[in-house]
N, C-alpha and C positions, 0 to 999 in steps of 0.2 A: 324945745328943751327935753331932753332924756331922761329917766329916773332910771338910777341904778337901783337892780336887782337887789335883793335884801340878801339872798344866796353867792353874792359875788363878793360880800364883804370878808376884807380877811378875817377880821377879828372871828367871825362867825362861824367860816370853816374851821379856823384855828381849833374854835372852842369845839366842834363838834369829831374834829381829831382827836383831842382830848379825851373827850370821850366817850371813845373810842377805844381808848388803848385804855382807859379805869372799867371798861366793860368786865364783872368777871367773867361771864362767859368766852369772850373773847379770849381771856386768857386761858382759860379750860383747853379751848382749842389747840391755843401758841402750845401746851402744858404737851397735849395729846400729839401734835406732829412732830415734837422733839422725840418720841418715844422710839429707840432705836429699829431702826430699817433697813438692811442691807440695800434694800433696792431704791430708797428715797434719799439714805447717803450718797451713793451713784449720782440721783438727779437723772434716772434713764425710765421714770415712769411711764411717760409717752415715746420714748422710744421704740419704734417697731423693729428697729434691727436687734435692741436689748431684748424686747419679748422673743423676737424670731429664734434667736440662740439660746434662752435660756429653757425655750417648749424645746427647740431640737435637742437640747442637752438632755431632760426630761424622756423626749421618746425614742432616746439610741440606748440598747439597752446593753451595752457594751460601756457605756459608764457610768462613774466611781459612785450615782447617786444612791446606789443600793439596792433600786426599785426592780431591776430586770425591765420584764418589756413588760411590767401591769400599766404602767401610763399608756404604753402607744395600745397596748389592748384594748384600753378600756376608750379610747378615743378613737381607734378604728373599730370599732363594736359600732357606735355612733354613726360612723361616716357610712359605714357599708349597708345600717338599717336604712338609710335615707330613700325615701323615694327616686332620688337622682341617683342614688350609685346602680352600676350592673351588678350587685352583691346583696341588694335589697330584699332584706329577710333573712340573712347571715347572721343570726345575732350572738351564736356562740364564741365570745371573742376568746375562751379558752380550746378551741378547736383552730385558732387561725396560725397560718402557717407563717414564723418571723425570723424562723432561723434564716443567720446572712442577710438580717435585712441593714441596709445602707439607707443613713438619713446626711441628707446633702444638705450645703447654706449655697446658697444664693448662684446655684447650678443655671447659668445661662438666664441673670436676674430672676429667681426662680424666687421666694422666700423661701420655703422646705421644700423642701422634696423628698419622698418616704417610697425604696425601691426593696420593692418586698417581692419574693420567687416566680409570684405569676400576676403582679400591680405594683401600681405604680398610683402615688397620691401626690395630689399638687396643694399645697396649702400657702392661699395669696393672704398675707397680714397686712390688715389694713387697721392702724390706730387713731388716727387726726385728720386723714388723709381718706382719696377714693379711689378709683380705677381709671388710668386715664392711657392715654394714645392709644388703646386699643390692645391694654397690655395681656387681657382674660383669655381672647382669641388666642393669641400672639402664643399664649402659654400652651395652649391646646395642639395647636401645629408644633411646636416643637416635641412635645413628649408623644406627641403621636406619629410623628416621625421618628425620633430615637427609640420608641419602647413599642413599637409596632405589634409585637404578638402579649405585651399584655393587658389587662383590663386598667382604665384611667377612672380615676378619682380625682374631682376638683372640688376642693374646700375655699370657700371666701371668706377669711374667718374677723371679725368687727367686734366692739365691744358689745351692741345689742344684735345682732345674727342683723343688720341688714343686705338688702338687696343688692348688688354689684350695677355700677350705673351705665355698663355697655348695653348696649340693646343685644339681645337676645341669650346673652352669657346666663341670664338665670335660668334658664333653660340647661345647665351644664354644672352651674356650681351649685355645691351646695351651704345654703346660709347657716353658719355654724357660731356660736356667737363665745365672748368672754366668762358669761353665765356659767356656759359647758366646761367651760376648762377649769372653774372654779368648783362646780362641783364636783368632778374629777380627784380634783387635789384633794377639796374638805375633806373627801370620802375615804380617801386613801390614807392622810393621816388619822382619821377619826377608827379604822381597821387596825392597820398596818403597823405605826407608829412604835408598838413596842420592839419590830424587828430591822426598823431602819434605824443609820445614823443620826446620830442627833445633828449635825450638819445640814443636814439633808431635810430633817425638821426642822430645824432653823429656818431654811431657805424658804422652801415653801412656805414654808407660814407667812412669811415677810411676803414671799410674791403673791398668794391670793388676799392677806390682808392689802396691801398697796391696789390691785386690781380689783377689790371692790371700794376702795376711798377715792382711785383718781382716773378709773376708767368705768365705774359703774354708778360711783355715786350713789351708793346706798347701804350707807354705814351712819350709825346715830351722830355723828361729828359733822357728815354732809348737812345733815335735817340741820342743825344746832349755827349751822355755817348761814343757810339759807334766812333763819328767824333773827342771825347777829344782822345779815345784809336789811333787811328791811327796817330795824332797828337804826342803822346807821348807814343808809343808801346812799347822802349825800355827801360822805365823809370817803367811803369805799369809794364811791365814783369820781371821785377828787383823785385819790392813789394811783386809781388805775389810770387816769388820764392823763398823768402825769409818768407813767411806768417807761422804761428806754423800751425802744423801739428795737425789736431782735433786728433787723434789716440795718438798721441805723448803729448798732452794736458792734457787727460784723465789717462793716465797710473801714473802719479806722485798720481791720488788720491786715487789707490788700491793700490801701493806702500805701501803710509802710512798707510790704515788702512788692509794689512796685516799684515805690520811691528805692528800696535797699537795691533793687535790680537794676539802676540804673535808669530808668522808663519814666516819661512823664505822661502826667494823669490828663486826661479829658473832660467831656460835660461831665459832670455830677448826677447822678441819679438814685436813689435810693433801692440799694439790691442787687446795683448793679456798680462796677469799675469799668472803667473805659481808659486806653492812653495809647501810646507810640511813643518810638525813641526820640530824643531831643531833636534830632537832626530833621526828623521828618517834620515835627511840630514846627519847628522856625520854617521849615519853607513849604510849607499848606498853606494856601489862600485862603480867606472866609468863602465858606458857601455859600448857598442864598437861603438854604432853609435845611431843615434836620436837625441834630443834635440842640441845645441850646448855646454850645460856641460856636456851632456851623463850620466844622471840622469837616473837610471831605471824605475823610478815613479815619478809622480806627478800631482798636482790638476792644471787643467787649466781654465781659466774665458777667453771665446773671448766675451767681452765686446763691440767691434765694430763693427764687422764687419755685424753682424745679423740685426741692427738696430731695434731690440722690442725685444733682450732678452738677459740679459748676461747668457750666459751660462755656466754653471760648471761642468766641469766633473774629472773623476779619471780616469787616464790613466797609462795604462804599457807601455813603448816604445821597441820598436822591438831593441834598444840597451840593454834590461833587459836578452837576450839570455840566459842559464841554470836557471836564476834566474827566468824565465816569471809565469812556472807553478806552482813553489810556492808559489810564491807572490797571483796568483790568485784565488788557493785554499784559503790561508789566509783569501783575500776578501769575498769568496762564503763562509767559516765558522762563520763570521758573518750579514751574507744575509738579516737574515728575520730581524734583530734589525732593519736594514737600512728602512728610508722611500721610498730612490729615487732609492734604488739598479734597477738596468734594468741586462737586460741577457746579456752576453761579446757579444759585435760585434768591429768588424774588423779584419783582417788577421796580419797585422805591428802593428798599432796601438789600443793595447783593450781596451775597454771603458768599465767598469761595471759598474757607476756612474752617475749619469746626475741630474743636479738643474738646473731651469730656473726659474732667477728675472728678472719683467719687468724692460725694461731699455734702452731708445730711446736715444740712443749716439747723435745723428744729435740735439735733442731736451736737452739733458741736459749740451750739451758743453756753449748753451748758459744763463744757469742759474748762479745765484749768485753761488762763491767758496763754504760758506758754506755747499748749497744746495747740489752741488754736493756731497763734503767728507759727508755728514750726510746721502744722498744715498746709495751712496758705500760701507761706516763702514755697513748699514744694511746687506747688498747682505754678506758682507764678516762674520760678528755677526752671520745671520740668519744659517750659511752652515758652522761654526765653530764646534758643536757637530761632526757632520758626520765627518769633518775630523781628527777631531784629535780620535776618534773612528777607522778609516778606517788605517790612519796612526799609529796609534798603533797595530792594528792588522800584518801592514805589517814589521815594525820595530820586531815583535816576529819575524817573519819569517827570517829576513836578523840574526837575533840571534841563531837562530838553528842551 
């Protein structure tokens, strides 16, 4: 015989929901994040393409914010002292040279890019996220190819300045953290203030207030947060456990606009959509293994988990067994129409297919519904030709 937990009874959470919400502190809190924010109305706190553009905006000094080029002075003052820069001990940033300088977004997946008369500075933003496929190197080769006669600068910039997790990239960049660009701004309005727009004071303020509550966490409201959670742990840990699933969110709106395309859906997975056209679905055999409907074929979008790319591909599942090689030749017989055809790789699972739409899941969970499906229909519209092309061609084949 089992005894139920004393923690599992409704009545009990109920009451400690309750309160919960009669906390005053708790409402101090609700009180304090109501208090107008440009950048928390957004909903683009953790957004690294929000920060990336609103620093780029910040150190082009060719715009409206007033500033001239003292932001990107005073943050290339910083970068150049660094022991990793080739400008190390440069520290007169009223002596550096900015005339004509060009501040790029997302130059060749770049985050910034800052192209000054005889440098060039790379700054990888990294918010929730780390460094991955080998993107640090990756970045190195290219501006070292395109800017070959000037001096490189690689900035890794993090909420706490950490490490980049490629092997041997911290040898190259340097660790520059949110801290820095916070004290940057204090300092500038705490000067400057009387001779800049009030706009412009506005802004900033909002953005290094928001940057220290929700990327540093060390604002008297975080402490005040932390002493309500322990206060009310089993109440909070209910909410959160309970909270919708962003992956889980997302999926309802390629749902629809496969279904609106015409496409029927596949196994289920969470993050990810899978389908082919009706035609093909009615004449696929069950496989023996792969997918959970054991589908021999299908187009998969993992919309999640990449975080800057839905990606799309065509796949054979190693449950397509005597059917694999047909089906593939099918594919390879109409190759060259294909824009995105690639060469088959993997041993289980073959991929000849590959589409990638931008598409910041972290970033569009919190946009308007519409915004989203009107996203999505594109990703799915844009990669409709290919499939129903590639899906035709394999449907001959299960016909033969």
């Amino acid at each position: 015989m089992t005894t139920k937990n004393s923690d599992d009874d409704p009545r009990l959470i109920l009451r400690r929901l309750e309160d919960l919400v009669r906390d005053i502190e708790f409402e101090k809190i609700e009180l304090s994040r109501r208090e107008p924010n440009i950048f928390n109305a957004l909903s683009i706190s953790r957004r690294e393409l929000s920060h990336s553009n609103f620093l780029a905006w910040l150190f082009d000094p060719k715009e409206g914010h007033g500033l001239g080029s003292l932001v990107l002075r005073k943050f290339l003052r910083e970068v150049f002292s660094d022991d990793k820069s080739d400008l190390r001990g440069f520290i007169d940033a009223d002596l550096m040279d900015v005339n004509g300088v060009e501040i790029r977004r997302e130059w060749r997946n770049i985050d910034i890019l800052i192209l000054l008369p005889k440098d060039v500075v790379v700054v990888e933003n990294k918010v929730d996220t780390s460094d991955h496929s080998r993107q640090l190197s990756k970045y190195r080769h290219i501006v070292g190819e395109a800017f070959a006669n000037r001096k490189k600068h690689f900035v890794y910039l993090t909420p706490e300045g950490t490490s980049p997790q490629e092997d041997g990239e911290d040898e190259y960049y340097i660790n520059y953290s949110y801290h820095n660009i916070v004290e940057i701004l204090e300092r500038i309005l705490e000067v400057y203030s009387e001779n800049m727009p009030e706009k412009s004071i506005s802004y900033i303020g909002d953005y290094t207030t928001m940057i220290r509550r929700n990327l540093l966490m060390n604002e008297s409201i975080n402490q005040k947060a932390m002493e309500i959670y322990r206060a009310h742990k089993e109440a909070i840990d209910f909410i959160i456990e309970n909270r919708p699933d962003p992956a889980s969110e997302l999926l309802p709106y390629f749902e629809k606009a496969v279904t609106n395309a015409g496409l029927a859906i596949g196994s289920p997975n969470k993050g990810v959509i899978r389908f082919a056209t009706p035609e093909l679905m009615s004449l696929m055999p069950k496989g023996t293994a792969g997918w959970p409907n054991r589908e021999p074929f299908l187009f998969e979008i993992d919309f999640f988990w990449s975080d800057r790319w839905a990606t799309a591909k065509a796949i054979i599942s190693p449950g397509a067994g005597e059917h694999s090689q047909r089906l593939l030749e099918a594919a390879k017989a109409i190759k060259n129409t294909l824009k995105d055809w690639r060469e088959p790789t993997g041993k289980q699972w073959l991929t000849f297919w590959a589409h990638h739409a931008p598409f910041v899941a972290s970033e569009m969970i919190a946009e308007d519904p519409e915004e989203i499906q009107k996203r999505v229909t594109k990703i799915i519209e844009d990669m409709k030709p290919a499939v129903v092309q590639i899906c035709g061609a394999i449907a001959k084949a299960f016909q033969a």
